[in-house]
C-alpha positions in Angstrom: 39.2 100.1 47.0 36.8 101.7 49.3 37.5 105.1 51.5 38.9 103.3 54.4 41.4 101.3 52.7 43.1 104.1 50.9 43.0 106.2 54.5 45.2 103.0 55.3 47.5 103.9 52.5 48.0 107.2 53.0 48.7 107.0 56.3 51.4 104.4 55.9 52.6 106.5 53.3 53.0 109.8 55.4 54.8 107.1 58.2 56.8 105.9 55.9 58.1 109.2 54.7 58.2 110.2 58.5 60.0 107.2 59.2 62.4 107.6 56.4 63.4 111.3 56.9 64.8 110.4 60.4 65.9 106.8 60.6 67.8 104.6 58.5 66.5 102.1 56.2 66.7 99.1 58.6 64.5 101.3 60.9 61.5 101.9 58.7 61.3 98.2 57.9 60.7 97.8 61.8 58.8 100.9 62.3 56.4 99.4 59.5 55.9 96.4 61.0 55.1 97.5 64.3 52.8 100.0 62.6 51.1 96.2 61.0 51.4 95.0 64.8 49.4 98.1 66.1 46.9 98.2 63.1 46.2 94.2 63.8 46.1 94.7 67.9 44.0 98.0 66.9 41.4 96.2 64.9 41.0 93.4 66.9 40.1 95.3 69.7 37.2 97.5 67.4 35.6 95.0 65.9 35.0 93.1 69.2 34.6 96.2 71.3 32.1 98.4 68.6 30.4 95.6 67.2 27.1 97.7 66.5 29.0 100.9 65.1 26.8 101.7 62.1 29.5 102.5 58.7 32.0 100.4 60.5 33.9 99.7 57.3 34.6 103.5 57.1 35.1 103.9 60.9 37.7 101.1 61.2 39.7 101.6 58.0 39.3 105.5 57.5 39.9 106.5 60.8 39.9 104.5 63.8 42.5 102.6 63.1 45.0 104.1 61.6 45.0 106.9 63.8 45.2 104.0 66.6 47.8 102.5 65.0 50.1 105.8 64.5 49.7 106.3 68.3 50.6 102.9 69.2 53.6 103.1 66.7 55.3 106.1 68.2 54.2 105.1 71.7 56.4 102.1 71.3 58.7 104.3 69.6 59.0 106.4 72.5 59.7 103.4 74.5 62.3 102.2 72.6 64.4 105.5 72.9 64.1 105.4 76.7 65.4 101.9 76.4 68.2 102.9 74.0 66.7 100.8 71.0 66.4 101.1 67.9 64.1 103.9 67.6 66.2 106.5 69.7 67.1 109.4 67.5 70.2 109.0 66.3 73.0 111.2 67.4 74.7 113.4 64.4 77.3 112.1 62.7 80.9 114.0 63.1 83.3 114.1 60.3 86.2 112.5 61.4 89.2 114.0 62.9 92.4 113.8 62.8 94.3 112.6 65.9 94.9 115.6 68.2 98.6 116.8 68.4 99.7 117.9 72.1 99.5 122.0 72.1 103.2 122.4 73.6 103.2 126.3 75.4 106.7 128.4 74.5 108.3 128.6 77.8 106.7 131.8 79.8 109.8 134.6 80.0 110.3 135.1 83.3 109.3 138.1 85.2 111.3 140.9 85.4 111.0 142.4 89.0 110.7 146.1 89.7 113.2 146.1 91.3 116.7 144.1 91.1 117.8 143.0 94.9 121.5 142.2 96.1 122.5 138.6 95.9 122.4 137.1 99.5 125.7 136.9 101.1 126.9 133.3 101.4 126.9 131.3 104.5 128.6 132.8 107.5 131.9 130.5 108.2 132.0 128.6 111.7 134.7 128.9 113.6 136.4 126.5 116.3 134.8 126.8 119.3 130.7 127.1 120.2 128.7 129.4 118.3 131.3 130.7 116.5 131.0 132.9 113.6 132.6 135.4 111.9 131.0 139.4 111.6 131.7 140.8 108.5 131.3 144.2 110.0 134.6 144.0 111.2 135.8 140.9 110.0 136.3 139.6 113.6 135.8 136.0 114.8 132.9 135.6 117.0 131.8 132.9 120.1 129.4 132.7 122.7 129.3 130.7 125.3 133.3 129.7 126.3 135.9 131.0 127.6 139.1 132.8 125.4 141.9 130.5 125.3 144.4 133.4 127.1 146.0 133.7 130.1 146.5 136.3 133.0 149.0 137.8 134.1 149.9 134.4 136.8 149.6 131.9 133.5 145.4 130.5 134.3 143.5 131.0 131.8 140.9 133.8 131.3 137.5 132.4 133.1 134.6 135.0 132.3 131.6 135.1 135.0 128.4 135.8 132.6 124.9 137.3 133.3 122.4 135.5 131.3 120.1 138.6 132.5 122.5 141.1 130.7 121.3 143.2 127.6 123.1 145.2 125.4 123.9 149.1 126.4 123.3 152.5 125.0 126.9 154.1 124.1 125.5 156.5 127.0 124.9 153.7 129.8 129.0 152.1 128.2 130.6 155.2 128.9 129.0 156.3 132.2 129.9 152.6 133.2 133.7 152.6 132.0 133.8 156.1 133.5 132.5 155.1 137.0 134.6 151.7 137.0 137.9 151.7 138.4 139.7 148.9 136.9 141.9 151.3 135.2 143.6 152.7 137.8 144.9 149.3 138.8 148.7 149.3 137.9 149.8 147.5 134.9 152.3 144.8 135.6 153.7 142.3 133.8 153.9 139.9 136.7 150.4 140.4 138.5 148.0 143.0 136.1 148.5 142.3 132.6 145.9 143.2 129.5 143.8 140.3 129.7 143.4 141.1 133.6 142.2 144.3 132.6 139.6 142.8 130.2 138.7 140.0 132.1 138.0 142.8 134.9 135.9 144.8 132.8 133.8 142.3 131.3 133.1 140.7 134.8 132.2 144.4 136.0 130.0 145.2 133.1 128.2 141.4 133.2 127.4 142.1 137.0 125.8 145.4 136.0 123.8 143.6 133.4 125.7 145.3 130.7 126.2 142.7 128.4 129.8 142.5 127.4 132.2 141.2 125.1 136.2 140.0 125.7 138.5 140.7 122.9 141.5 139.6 121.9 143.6 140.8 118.7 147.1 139.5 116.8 149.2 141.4 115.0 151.1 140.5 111.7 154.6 140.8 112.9 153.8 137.8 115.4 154.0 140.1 118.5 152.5 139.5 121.3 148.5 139.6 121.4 146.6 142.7 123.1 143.2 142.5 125.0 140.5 144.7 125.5 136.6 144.5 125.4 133.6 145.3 123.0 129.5 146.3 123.8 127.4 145.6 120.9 125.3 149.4 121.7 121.8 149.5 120.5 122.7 153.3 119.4 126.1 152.9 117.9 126.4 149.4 117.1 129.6 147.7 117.7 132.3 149.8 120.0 136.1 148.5 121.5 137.1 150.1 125.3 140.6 149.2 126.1 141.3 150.7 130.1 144.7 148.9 129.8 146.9 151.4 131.7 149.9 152.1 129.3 153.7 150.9 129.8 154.7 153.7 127.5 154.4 157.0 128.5 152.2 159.6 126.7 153.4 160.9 123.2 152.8 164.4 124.8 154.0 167.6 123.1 155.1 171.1 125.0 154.8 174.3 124.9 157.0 177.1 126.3 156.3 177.6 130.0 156.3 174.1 130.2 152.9 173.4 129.1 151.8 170.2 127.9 149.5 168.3 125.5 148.2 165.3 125.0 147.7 163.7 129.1 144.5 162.2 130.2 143.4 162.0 133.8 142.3 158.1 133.3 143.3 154.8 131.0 139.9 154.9 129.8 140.0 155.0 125.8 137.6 153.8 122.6 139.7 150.9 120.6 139.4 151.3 116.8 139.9 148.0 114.9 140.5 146.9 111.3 141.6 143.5 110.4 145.0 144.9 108.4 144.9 148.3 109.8 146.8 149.6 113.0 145.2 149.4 116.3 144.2 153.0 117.2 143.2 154.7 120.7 141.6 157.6 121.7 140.3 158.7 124.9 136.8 158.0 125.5 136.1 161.2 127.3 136.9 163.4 123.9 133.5 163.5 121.4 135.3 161.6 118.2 133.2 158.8 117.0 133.3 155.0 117.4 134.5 154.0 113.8 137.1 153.3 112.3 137.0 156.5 110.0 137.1 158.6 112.9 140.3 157.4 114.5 141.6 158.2 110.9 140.2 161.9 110.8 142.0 162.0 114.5 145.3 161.4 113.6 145.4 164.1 110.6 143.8 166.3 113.3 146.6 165.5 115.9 149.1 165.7 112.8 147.6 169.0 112.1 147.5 169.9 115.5 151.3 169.4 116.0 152.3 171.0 112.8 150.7 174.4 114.5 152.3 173.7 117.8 155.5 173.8 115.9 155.2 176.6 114.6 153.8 178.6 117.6 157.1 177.5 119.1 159.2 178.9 116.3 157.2 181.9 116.7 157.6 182.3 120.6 161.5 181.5 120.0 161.7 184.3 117.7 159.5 186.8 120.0 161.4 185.9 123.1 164.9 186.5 121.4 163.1 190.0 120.3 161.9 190.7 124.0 165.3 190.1 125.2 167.3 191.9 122.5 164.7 195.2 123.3 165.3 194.9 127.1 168.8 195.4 126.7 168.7 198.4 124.2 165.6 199.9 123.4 165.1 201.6 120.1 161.9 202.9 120.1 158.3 203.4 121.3 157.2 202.0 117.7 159.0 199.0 118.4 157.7 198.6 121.6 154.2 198.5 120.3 154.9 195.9 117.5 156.1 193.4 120.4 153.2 194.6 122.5 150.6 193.5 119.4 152.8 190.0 118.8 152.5 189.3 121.9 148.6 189.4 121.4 149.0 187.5 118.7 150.6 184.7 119.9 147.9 184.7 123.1 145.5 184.5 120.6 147.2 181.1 118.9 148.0 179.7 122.2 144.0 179.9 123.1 143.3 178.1 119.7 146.1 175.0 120.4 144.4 174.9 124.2 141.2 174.0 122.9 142.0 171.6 119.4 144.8 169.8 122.4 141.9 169.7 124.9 139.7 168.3 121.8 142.1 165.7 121.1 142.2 164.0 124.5 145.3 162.1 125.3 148.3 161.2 123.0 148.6 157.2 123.5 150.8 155.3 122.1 149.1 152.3 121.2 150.4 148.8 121.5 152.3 146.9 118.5 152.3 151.3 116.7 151.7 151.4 113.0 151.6 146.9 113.2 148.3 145.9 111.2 146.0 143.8 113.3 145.8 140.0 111.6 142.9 139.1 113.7 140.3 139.9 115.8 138.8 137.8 118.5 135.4 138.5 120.6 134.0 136.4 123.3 130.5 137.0 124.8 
C-alpha cells in the first residue's frame, strides 16, 4: 500500500475516533459515509481539475483529499447542527429526577405591632328621626335637621328657625351672647312662657346671630314632666347646656344675721350639667366653675361646705350677741370688754371669708325634678 493510501487510513482513523468520542454509534456510521461522499466528490473534482500535477498518486491520496474530505465532512456537519440533525451535539444527559413535591411555606406569624391600639368602637346606633345618632360623650340622642316633637306653652309644637350660615361658638362668644340676650327676664308661666319657650327663644336668638345652637330636651326616671334648655357645641370647651328658664321656685338662699343673704343671682342665666342617671344640676353662668359634669359635683360639696360654715358663724354671732347684751346690762370689767372687742374681730373676719366663697358660688337654684336622675337626653340642631 503506497504513502497516500495509508494517509487515507489514518485519517479515517483519527475521524473515526473524533467521531466516536462525541456522537453515538449510529452517528459515526453516517459521519463515515459522508466522509466516503466527500472523498469521492473530492477526487473527482482533482483528477479532472489537476490533470498534469506531477506525483499525483501522492498528492490525491496523501494529502489533497483527505484533507478535502475532513473539511467537507465537518462542513456538512456544521450544517446539520444548524438544521437540528443528526450531527448537532448532543445535549448532556440528566439523571433522572424524582417528581418534584410542592414546597408548602409554614404559615408566616403575624406581626406584632409596636404598638397595641384600642379596638374601634362599634357602630354609632340611629335613632328615629333624620340624622339621628347618639354621642357617647354624654350619652344623649342626637338629630339634625327636624324639629323636637314638644310643645309650647299654647300646645304647637316647637318650630326652630335655623341659620345654615351658623358655626359653632367659643365658650367666650356663648356667654357674652346668653349674657346680652334677654329672654330670661321674660316671666315664666305656665299658660303663655313655659321651658320650651325659653329654649325655643334662645336657640332662634343664637341661630340669628350665627351661633350655631342646639334645643334640648331631657326626661326624668320618675316619669315627671320633661325640662328644656339648649346646648353649643364650643370649639374651646366642647359640649356646654345653658338653661335661662326663670325659676317657679324660689332661691334655696341662706341668711345671715342683719338680714343678709346668700345664694341670689341678678339674672336666670345658668350652665346645665347633664348625666344620663345623674340629677340635673345648675349653676349660674356668671360664677367661673367649669362646664362638666365633675364640676357641678365639686360645687355642691363647696355649697355644702359653704353652709356648714354659715352655720356656724350663726351659732357664733348668737352666742356673741347674747354676751354683748348680758355686758351692757352689767359690766364686769375692762378685760372683758376687750375679749368682746377681739371676737368681734373675729367674727368680721369670718363674715368677709363667707362673702366671698357665697359670691363665688353664684346663685342657690333649685333645679327642676331635685335629686331625680335624668333617663334621657335629647338635642336638636
Amino acid at each position: 500500500m503506497d504513502t497516500g493510501k495509508w494517509a487515507v487510513v489514518v485519517w479515517a482513523a483519527i475521524l473515526a475516533i473524533i467521531l466516536y468520542i462525541n456522537q453515538s454509534a449510529a452517528e459515526v456510521i453516517v459521519g463515515f459515509f459522508l466522509f466516503l461522499v466527500g472523498f469521492a466528490i473530492c477526487y473527482i473534482i482533482v483528477k479532472w481539475a489537476y490533470p498534469r500535477s506531477r506525483d499525483w498518486g501522492a498528492v490525491k491520496w496523501g494529502l489533497a483529499l483527505p484533507l478535502t474530505g475532513f473539511i467537507i465532512l465537518f462542513g456538512l456537519a456544521f450544517l446539520f447542527s444548524l438544521l437540528g440533525g443528526t450531527f448537532a451535539p448532543a445535549a448532556p444527559q440528566e439523571a433522572p429526577t424524582q417528581p418534584s413535591q410542592p414546597v408548602v411555606a409554614p404559615p408566616a406569624s403575624p406581626a406584632i405591632p409596636d404598638t397595641i391600639s384600642p379596638p374601634s368602637p362599634p357602630p354609632v346606633p340611629s335613632v328615629a328621626g333624620s340624622g339621628g345618632s347618639v354621642d357617647r360623650g354624654s350619652m344623649a340622642k342626637v338629630y339634625s335637621g327636624i324639629d323636637p316633637p314638644y310643645a309650647l306653652a299654647d300646645g304647637s309644637q316647637v318650630t326652630l328657625t335655623r341659620n345654615d350660615k351658623a358655626t359653632n361658638p367659643t365658650w367666650a362668644q356663648v356667654k357674652s351672647f346668653i349674657t346680652h340676650d334677654q329672654t330670661d327676664q321674660i316671666q315664666y308661666s305656665l299658660g303663655s312662657f313655659v321651658c320650651s319657650n325659653y329654649a325655643e327663644e334662645i336657640y332662634d336668638n343664637a341661630e340669628a346671630h350665627g351661633i350655631r345652637a342646639g334645643f334640648v330636651a331631657i326626661s326624668f326616671q320618675d316619669g315627671s314632666m320633661p325640662h328644656a334648655l339648649n346646648a353649643f357645641e364650643t370649639t374651646d370647651r366642647g359640649l356646654v347646656f345653658i338653661d335661662s328658664t326663670m325659676p317657679l321656685v324660689a332661691f334655696n338662699t341662706v341668711r345671715m344675721p342683719g338680714e343678709k343673704e346668700f345664694g341670689i343671682s341678678s339674672n336666670n342665666d345658668k350652665i346645665g350639667y347633664l348625666q344620663v342617671g345623674q340629677p340635673y344640676g345648675i349653676v349660674s353662668m356668671s360664677t367661673n366653675w367649669g362646664t362638666k359634669y365633675s364640676d357641678y359635683v365639686a360645687w355642691q360639696k363647696a355649697l355644702a361646705s359653704f353652709k356648714t360654715e354659715l352655720a356656724n358663724y350663726n351659732a357664733e354671732i348668737e352666742s356673741y350677741n347674747a354676751k354683748v347684751k348680758a355686758y351692757n346690762v352689767n359690766p364686769t370689767s375692762e378685760a372683758e370688754y376687750y375679749s368682746l372687742k377681739a371676737e368681734s374681730t373675729q367674727l368680721d373676719q369670718e363674715s368677709a371669708k363667707l362673702d366671698a366663697d357665697g359670691n363665688k358660688l353664684g346663685g342657690f337654684w333649685e333645679p327642676p325634678n331635685d335629686e331625680v336622675p335624668v333617663s334621657q337626653i335629647e338635642i336638636y340642631w
